[in-house]
DOBA-801062 format. One line per 8 residues: number of its first residue (from 0); their letters; for each residue x, y, z of N, C-alpha, C. Coordinates in pm, whole numbers, plus 50000, padded with zeros to 5 digits. Layout:
residues N
NUM	A	X/Y/Z/X/Y/Z/X/Y/Z ~ ...
end
This chain:
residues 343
0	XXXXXXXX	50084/49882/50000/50000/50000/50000/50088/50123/50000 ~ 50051/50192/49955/50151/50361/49922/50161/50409/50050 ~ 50296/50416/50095/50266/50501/50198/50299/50668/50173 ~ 50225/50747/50309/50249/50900/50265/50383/50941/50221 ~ 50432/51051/50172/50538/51088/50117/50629/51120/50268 ~ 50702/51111/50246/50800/51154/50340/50852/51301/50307 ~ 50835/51351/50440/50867/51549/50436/51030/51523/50466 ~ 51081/51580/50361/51251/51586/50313/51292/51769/50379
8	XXXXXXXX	51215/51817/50415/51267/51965/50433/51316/51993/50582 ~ 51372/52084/50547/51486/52121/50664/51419/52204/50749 ~ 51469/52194/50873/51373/52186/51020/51393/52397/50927 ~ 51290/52453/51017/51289/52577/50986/51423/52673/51027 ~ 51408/52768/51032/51574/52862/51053/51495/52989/51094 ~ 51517/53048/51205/51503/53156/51225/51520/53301/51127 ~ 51401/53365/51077/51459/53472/50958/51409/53395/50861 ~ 51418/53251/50801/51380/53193/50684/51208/53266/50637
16	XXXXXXXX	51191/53275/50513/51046/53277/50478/51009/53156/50411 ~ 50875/53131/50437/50808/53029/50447/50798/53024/50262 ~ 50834/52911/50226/50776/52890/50063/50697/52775/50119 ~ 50616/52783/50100/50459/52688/50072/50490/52629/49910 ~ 50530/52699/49832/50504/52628/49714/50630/52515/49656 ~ 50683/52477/49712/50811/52375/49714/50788/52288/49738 ~ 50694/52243/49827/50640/52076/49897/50562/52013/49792 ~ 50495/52058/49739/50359/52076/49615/50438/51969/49514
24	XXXXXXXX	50544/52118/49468/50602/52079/49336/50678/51963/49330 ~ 50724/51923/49458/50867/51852/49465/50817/51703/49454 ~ 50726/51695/49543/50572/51579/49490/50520/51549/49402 ~ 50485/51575/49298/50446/51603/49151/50525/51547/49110 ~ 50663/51637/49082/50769/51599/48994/50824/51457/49011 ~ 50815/51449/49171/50855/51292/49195/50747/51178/49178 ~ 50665/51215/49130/50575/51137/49104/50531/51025/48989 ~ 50551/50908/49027/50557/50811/48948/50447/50818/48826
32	XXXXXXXX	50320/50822/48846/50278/50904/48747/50262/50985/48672 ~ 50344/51076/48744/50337/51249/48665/50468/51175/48560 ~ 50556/51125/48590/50699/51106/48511/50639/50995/48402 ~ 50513/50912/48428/50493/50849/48308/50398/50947/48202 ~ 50320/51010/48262/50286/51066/48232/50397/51168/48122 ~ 50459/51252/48153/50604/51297/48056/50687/51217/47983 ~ 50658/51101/47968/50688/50985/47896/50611/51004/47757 ~ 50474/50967/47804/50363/50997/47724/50394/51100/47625
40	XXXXXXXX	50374/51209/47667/50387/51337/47611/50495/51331/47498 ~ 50625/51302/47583/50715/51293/47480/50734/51215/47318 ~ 50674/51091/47399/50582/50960/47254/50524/51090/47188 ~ 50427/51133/47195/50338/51220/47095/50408/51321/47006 ~ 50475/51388/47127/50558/51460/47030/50675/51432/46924 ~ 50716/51311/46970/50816/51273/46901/50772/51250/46754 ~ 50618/51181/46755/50549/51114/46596/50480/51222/46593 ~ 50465/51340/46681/50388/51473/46611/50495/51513/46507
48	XXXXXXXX	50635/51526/46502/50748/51613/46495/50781/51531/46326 ~ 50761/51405/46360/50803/51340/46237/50727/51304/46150 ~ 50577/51304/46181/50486/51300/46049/50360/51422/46135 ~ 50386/51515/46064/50272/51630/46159/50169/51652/46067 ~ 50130/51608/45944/50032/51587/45846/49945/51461/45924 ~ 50017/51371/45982/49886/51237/45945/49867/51226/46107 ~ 50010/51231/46187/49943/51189/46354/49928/51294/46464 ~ 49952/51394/46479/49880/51514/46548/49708/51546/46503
56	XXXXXXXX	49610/51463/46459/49526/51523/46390/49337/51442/46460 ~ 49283/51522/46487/49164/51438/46547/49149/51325/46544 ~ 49118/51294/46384/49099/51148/46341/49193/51003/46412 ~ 49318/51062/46406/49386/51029/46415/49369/50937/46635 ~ 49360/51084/46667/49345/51096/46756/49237/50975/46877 ~ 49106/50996/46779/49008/50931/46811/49042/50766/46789 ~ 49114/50769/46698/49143/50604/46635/49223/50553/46728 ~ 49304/50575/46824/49435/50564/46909/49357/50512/47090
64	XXXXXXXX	49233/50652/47078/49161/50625/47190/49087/50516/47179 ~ 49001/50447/47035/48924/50358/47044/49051/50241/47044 ~ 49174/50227/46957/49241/50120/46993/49277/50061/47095 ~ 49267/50196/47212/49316/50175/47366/49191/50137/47458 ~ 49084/50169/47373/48962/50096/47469/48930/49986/47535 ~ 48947/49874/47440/48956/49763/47482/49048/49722/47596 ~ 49138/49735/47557/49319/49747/47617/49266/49785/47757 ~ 49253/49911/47774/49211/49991/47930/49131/49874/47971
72	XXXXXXXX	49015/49833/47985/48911/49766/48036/49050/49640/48107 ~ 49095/49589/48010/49152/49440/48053/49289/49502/48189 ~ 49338/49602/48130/49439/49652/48191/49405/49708/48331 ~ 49255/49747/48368/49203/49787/48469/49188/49626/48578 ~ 49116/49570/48558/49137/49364/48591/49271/49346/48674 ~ 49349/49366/48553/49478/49318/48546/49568/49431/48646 ~ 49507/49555/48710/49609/49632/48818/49574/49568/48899 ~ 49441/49529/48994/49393/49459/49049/49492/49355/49118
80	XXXXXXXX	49440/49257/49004/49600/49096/49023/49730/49131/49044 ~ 49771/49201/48951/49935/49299/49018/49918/49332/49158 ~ 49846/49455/49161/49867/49454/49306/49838/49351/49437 ~ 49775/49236/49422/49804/49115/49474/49957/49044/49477 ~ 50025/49076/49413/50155/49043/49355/50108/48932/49240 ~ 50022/48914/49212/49974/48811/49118/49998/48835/48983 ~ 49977/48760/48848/49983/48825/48721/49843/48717/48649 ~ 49799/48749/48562/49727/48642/48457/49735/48751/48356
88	XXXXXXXX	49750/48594/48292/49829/48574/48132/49699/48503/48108 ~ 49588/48478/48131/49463/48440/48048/49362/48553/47974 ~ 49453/48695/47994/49308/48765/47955/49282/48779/47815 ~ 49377/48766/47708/49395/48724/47587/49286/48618/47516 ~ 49325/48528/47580/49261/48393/47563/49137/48406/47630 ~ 49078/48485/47776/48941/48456/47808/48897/48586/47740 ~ 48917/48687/47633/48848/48737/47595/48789/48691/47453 ~ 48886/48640/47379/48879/48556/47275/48706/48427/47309
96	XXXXXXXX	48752/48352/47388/48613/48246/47424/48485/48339/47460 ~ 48495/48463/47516/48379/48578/47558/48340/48612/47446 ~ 48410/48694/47348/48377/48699/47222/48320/48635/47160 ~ 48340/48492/47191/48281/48369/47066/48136/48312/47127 ~ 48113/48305/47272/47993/48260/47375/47880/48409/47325 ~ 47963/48538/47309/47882/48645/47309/47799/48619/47134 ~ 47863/48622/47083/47850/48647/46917/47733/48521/46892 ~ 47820/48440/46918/47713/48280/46921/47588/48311/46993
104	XXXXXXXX	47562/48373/47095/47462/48395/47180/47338/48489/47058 ~ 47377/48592/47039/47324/48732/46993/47313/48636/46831 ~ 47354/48572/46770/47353/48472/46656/47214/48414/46647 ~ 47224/48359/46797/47089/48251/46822/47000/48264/46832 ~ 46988/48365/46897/46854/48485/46946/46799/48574/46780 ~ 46927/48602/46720/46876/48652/46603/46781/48775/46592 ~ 46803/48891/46586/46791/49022/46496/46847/49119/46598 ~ 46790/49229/46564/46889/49374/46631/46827/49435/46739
112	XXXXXXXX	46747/49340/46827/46701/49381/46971/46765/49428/47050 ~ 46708/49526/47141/46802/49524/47254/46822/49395/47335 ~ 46701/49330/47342/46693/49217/47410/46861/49136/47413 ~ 46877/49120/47243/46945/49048/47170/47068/49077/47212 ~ 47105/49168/47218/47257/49246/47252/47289/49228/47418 ~ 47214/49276/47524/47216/49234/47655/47234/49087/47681 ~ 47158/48994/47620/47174/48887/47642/47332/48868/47605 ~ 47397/48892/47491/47506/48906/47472/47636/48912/47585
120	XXXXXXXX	47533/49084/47607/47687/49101/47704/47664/49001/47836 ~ 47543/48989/47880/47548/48913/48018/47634/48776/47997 ~ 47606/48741/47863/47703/48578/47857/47889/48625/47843 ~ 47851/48722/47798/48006/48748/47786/48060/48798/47921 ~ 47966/48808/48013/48068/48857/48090/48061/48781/48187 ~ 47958/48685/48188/47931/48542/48235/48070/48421/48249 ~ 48114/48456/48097/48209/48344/48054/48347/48403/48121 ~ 48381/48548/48112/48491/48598/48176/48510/48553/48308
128	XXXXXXXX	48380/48583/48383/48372/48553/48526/48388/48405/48570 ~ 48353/48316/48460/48399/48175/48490/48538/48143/48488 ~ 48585/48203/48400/48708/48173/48403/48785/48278/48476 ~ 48751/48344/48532/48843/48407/48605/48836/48336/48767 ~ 48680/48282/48808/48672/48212/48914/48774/48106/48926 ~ 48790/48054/48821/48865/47937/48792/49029/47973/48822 ~ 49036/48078/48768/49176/48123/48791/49193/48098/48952 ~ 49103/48193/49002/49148/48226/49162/49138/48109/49225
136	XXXXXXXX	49039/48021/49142/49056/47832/49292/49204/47748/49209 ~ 49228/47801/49127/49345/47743/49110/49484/47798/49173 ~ 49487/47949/49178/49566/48035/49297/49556/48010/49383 ~ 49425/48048/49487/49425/48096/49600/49404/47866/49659 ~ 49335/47833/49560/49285/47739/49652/49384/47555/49675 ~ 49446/47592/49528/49522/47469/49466/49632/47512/49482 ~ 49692/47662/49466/49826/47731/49545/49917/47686/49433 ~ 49823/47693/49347/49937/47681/49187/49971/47807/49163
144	XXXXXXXX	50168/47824/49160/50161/47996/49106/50063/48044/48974 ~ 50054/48167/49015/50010/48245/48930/50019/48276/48778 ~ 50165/48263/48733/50167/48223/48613/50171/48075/48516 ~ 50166/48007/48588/50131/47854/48595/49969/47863/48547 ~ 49885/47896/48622/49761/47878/48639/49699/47972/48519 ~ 49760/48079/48529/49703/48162/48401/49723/48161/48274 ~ 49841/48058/48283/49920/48077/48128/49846/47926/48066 ~ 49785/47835/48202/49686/47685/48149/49595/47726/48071
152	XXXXXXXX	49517/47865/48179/49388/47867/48147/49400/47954/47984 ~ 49479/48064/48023/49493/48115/47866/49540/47988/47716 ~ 49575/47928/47747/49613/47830/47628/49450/47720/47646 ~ 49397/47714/47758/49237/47643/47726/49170/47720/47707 ~ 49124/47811/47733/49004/47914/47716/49051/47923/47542 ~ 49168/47985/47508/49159/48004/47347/49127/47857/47274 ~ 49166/47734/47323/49191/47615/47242/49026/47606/47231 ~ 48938/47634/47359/48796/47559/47402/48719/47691/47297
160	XXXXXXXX	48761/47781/47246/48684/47893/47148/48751/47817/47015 ~ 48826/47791/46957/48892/47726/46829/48803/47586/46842 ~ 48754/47504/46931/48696/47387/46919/48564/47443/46899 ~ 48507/47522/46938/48357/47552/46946/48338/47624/46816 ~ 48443/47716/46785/48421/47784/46611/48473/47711/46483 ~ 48547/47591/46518/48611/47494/46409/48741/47615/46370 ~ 48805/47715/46425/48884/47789/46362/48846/47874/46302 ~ 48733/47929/46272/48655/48021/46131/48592/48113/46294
168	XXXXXXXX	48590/48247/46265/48603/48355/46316/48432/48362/46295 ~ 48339/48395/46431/48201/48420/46423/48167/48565/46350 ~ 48088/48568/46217/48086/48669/46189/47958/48756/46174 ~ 47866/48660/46229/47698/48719/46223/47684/48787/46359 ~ 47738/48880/46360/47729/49020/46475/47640/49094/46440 ~ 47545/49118/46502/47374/49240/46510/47523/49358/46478 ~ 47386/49417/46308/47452/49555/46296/47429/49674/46368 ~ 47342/49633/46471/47272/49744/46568/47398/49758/46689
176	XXXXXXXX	47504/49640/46689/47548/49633/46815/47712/49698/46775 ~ 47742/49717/46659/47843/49776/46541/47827/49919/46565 ~ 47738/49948/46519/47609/50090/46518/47682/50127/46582 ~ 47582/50117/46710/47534/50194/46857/47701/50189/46944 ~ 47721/50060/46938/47878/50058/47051/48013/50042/46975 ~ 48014/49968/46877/48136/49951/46825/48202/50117/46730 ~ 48118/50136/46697/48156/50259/46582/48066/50337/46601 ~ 47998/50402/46705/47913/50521/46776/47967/50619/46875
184	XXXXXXXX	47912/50698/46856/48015/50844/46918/47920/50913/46999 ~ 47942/50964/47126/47832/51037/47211/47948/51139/47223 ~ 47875/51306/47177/47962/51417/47203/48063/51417/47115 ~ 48081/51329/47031/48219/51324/46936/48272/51254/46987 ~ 48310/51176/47083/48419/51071/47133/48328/50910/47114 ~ 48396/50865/47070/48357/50712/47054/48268/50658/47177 ~ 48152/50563/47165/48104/50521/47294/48251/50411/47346 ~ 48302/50371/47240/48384/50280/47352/48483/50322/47453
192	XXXXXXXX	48516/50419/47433/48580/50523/47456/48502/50565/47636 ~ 48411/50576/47609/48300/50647/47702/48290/50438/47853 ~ 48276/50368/47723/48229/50267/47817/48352/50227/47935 ~ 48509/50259/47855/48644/50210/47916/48680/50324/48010 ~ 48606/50455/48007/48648/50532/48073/48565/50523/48215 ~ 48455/50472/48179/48354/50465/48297/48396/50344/48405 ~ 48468/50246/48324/48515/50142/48397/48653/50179/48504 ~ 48731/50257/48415/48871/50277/48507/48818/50411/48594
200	XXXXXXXX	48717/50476/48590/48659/50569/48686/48609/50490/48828 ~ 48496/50376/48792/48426/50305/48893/48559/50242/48957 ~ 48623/50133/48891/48722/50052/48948/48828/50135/49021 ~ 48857/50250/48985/48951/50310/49040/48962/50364/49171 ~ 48799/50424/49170/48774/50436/49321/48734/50359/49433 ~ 48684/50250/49365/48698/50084/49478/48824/50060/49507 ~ 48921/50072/49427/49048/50031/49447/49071/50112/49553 ~ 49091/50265/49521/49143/50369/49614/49107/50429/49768
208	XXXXXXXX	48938/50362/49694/48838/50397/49819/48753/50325/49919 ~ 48801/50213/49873/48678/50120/49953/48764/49977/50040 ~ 48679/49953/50123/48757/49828/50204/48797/49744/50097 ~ 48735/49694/49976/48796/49596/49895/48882/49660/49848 ~ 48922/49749/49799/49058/49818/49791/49165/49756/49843 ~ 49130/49814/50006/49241/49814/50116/49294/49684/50129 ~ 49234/49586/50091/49224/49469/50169/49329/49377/49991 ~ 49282/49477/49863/49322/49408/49740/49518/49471/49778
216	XXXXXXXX	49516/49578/49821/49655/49623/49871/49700/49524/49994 ~ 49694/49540/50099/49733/49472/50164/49739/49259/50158 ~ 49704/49269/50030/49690/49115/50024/49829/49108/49925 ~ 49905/49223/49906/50018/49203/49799/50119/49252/49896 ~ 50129/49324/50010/50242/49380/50073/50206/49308/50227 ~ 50082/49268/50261/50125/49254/50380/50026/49073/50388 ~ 50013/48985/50356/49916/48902/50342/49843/48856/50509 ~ 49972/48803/50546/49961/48814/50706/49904/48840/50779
224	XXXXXXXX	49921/48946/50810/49861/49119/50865/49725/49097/50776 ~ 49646/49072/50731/49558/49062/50651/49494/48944/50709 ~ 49526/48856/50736/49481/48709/50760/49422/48711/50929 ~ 49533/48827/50982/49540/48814/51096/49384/48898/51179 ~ 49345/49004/51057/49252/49077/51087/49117/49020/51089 ~ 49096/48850/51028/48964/48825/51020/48914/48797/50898 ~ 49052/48831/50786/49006/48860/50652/49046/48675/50569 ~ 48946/48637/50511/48969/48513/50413/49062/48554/50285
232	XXXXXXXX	49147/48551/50301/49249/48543/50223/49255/48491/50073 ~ 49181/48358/50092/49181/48314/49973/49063/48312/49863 ~ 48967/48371/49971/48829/48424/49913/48817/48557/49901 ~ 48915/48643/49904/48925/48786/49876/49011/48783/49724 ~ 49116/48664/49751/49189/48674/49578/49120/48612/49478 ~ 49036/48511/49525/48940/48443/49423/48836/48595/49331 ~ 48771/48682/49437/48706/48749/49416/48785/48880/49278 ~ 48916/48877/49314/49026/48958/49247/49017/48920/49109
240	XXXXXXXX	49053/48783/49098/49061/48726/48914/48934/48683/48911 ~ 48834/48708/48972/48730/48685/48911/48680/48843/48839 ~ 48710/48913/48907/48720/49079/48839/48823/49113/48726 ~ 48946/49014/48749/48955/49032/48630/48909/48942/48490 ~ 48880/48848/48537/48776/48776/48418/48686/48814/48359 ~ 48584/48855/48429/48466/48958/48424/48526/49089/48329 ~ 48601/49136/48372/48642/49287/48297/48684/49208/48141 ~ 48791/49106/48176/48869/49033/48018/48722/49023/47914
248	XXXXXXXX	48593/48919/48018/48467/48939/47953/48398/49059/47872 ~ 48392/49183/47955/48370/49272/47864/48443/49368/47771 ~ 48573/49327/47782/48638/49326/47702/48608/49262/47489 ~ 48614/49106/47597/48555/49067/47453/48446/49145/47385 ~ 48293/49176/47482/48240/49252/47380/48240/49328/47296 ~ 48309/49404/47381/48343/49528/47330/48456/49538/47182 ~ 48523/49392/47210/48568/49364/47079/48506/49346/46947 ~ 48422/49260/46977/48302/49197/46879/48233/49352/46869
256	XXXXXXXX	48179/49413/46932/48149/49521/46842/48237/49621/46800 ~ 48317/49668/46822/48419/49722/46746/48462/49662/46577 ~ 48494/49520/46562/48564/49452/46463/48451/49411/46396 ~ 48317/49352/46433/48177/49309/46405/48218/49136/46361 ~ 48340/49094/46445/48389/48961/46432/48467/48924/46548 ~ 48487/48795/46563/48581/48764/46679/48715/48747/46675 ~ 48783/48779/46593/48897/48833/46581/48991/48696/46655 ~ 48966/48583/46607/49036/48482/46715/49178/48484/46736
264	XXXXXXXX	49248/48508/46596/49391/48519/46601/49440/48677/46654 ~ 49379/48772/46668/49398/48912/46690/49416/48954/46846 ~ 49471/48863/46924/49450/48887/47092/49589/48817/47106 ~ 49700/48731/47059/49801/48674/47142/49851/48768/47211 ~ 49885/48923/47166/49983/48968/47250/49933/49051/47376 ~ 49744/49032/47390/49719/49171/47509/49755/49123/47601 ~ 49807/48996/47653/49828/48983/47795/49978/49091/47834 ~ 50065/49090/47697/50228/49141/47721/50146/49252/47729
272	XXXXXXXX	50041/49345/47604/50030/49453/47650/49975/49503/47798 ~ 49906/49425/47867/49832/49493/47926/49950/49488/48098 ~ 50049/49365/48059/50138/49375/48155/50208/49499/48147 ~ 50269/49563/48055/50327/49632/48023/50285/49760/48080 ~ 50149/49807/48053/50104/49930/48098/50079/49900/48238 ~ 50051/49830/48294/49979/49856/48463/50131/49842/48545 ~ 50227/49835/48481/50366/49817/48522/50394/50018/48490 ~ 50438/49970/48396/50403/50136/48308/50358/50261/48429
280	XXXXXXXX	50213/50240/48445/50152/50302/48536/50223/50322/48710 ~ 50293/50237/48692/50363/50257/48870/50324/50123/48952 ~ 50238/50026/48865/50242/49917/48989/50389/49871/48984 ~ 50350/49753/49110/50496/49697/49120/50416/49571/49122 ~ 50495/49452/49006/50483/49280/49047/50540/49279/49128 ~ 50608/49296/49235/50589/49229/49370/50471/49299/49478 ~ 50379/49316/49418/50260/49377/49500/50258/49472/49587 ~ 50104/49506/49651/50119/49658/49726/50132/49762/49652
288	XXXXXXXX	50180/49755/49518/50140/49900/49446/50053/49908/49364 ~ 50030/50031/49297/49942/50033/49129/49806/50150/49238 ~ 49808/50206/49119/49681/50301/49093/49609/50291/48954 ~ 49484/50308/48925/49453/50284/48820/49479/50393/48719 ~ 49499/50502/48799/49489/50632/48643/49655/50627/48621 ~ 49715/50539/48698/49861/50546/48636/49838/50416/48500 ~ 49731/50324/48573/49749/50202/48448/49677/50292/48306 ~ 49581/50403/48321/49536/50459/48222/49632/50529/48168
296	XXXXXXXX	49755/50577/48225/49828/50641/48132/49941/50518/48102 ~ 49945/50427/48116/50027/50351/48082/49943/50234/47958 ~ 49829/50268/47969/49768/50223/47849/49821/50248/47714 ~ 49783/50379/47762/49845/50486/47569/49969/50478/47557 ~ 50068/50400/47582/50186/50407/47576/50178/50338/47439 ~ 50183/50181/47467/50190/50075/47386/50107/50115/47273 ~ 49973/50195/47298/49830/50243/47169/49946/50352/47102 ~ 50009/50424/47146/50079/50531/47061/50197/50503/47028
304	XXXXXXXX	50247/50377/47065/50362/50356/46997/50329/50275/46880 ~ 50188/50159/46884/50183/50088/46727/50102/50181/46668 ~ 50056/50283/46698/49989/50416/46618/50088/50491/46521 ~ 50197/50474/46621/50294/50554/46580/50376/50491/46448 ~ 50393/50374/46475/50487/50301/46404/50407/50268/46236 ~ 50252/50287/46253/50190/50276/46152/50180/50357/46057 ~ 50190/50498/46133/50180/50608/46067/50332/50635/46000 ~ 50448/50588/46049/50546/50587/46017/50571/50505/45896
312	XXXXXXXX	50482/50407/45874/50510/50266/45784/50639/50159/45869 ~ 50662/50169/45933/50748/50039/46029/50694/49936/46026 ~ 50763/49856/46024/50719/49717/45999/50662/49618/46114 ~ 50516/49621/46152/50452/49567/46246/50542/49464/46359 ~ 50642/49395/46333/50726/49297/46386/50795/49414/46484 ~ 50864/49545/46466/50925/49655/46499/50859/49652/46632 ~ 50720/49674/46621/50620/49701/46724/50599/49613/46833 ~ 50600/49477/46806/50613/49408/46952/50770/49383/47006
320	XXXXXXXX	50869/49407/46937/50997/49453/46997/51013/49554/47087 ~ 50911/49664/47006/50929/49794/47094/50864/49789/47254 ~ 50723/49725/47205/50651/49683/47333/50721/49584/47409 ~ 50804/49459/47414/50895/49419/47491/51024/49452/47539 ~ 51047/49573/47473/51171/49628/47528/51128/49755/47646 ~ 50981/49795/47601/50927/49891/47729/50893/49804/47852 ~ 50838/49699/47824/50801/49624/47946/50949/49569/48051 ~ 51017/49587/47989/51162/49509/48016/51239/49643/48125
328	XXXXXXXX	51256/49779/48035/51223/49910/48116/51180/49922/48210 ~ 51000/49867/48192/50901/49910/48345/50964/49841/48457 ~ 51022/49723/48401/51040/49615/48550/51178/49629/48629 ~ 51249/49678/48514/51398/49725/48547/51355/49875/48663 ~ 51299/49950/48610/51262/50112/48688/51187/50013/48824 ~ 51142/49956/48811/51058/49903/48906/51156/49838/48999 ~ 51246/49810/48962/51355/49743/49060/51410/49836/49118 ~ 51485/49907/49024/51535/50054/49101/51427/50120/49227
336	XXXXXXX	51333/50140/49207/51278/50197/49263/51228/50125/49411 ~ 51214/50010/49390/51254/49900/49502/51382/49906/49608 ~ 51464/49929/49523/51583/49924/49595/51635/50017/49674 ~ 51595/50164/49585/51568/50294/49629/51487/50284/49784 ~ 51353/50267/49782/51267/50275/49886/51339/50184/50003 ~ 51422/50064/49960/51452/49989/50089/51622/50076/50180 ~ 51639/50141/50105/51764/50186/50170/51768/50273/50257
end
C-alpha cells in the first residue's frame, strides 16, 4: 500500500520565509505518474514532429483512443491481480472464448434487439467471470503459482473457442450492436471510449476507496497482517481474478462490436500489452502497488507507439519489439525503485 510521502525539508531557521510552494512541486515531479505521464507526452511529440500531416490530427486521435479501449478495460482487471503480487496471462485467451459465447449467443437469438445484445453482454461477461473464478481456485485454493495457472487457462480458454468455432472467426454480429457501441460516438468521442472510461473511473475508486481496495493492497504487501485481521484470504483473491475475468469478459464485447467479428487470432499479444502498461503506470509485480489512472496512462503508451509506428510505415514485427523492450524498462525502473525505497 503507498505510503504518505515523506517530508525531506529542513527543520525551519530563524529569519527563513516560508515557501509553501516547494512541497507541492517537489511531489508532483517525483511522482511516478506524473513522470509516466512525461513519457507519454514525449511519445506524441516525438510522431507529432516526424509525420505532423497524418498523427497530430483528430481522426487520428480518436482512432488511438478507440484502439486503447479495449486494452484499458483488461488493463484495469489486470492492476487489480498485480497489486496482489499476482499476474494472469489468460486475459487474451478469456476474451477471445467471451467473444465467441457472446457472438454465438446474439447469433441465436437473432435480429437487432436490445433484448438480443444484453443477452450478449450478460454471457460474455458470464464466461469471463467463469474463468476468472477458475483462475482464483486454482491460485488461491490449489496454490498453483500464478503464472502457471494463468498461462493453462489462457492456452484452454483460446483452444475451448477454436473447438467451438472449428477455427473460422464468428461473423453474424447484430449491425445494431456495430452501430450503437462499436463505431458510435456520444459528444464526438467514441462510445467505447465512454464505456472504458467509465470502467477505470468506477474501478479506480473501489480500488482507492473502499475496504475491497484496502484489503486488494494489503493482500500484495502485507498478506499476514491481513489474515490476521479476520480477513479470508483466499476468498478475497478468488474474488480479484474473478474481476479480472469479468472485465477480460467485457472486454471481449466490446471487441466483437468494434471489429463486428471475433477476431480469434487478433489477441496473442494483450496479455504482454496489458502487463506492460499497469507496470508502466507505477504498479509493482511484487505487489502493494498500482493506481489505476497510472494504468490509464500507461495504456496509451503501447496504443501510441503501434499508432505511431503505423503512421510511420514500420514494419509491424518493429512494434512488439518495441513493446517488449518497454516492458523490460518498466520492470527494470521498478527494481530501482525498490531498491531505492529499501535503503
Amino acid at each position: 500500500m503507498n505510503a504518505p510521502l515523506a517530508t525531506t525539508d529542513a527543520p525551519a531557521v530563524e529569519g527563513d520565509e516560508p515557501q509553501p510552494h516547494r512541497r507541492p512541486l517537489s511531489a508532483i515531479v517525483g511522482n511516478d505518474t506524473f513522470r509516466i505521464f512525461l513519457a507519454l507526452l514525449t511519445l506524441i511529440v516525438i510522431f507529432s514532429v516526424l509525420r505532423p500531416n497524418a498523427f497530430p490530427t483528430v481522426n487520428n486521435a480518436l482512432n488511438v483512443l478507440s484502439d486503447a479501449a479495449v486494452l484499458l478495460v483488461l488493463a484495469v482487471g489486470a492492476t487489480y491481480v498485480i497489486v496482489t503480487a499476482g499476474i494472469d496471462l489468460s486475459v487474451g485467451g478469456v476474451l477471445v472464448f467471451s467473444s465467441v459465447t457472446s457472438a454465438l449467443t446474439m447469433a441465436a437469438i437473432g435480429g437487432e434487439s436490445a433484448g438480443a445484445l444484453l443477452a450478449g453482454l450478460l454471457i460474455a461477461l458470464a464466461s469471463g467471470a467463469a474463468w476468472g473464478l477458475l483462475n482464483g481456485i486454482l491460485v488461491a485454493r490449489a496454490r498453483i503459482p500464478a503464472l502457471i495457472a494463468t498461462l493453462a487457462t489462457m492456452g484452454a480458454s483460446l483452444g475451448v473457442s477454436l473447438l467451438i468455432t472449428g477455427g473460422v472467426d464468428v461473423r453474424d454480429v447484430p449491425f445494431s450492436l456495430v452501430e450503437t457501441v462499436g463505431s458510435g460516438t456520444f459528444a464526438g468521442i467514441p462510445v467505447l471510449v465512454w464505456i472504458s472510461g467509465l470502467v477505470a473511473v468506477v474501478f479506480g475508486v473501489v480500488l482507492a476507496q473502499t475496504r475491497f481496495g484496502r484489503y486488494t493492497y494489503a493482500m500484495g504487501s502485507n498478506p499476514e497482517a491481513l489474515r490476521r485481521t479476520g480477513v479470508n484470504n483466499a476468498a478475497h483473491l478468488i474474488k480479484v481474478y474473478a474481476l479480472a475475468g469479468t472485465l477480460a469478459g467485457l472486454g471481449g464485447y466490446l471487441s466483437v462490436a468494434r471489429f463486428a467479428t471475433t477476431t480469434l487470432g487478433g489477441h496473442s499479444s494483450d496479455n504482454l500489452q496489458v502487463i506492460t502498461a499497469v507496470v508502466l503506470g507505477g504498479a509493482s509485480l511484487f505487489g502493494g502497488r498500482g493506481v489505476v489512472v497510472g494504468t490509464v496512462i500507461g495504456v496509451f503508451i503501447p496504443a501510441v507507439l503501434q499508432n505511431g509506428f503505423v503512421v510511420l510505415n514500420v514494419s509491424p514485427y518493429w512494434q512488439q519489439v518495441a513493446i517488449g523492450a518497454v516492458l523490460v524498462g518498466a520492470v527494470w525502473l521498478d527494481q530501482m525503485r525498490r531498491r531505492a525505497s529499501s535503503r
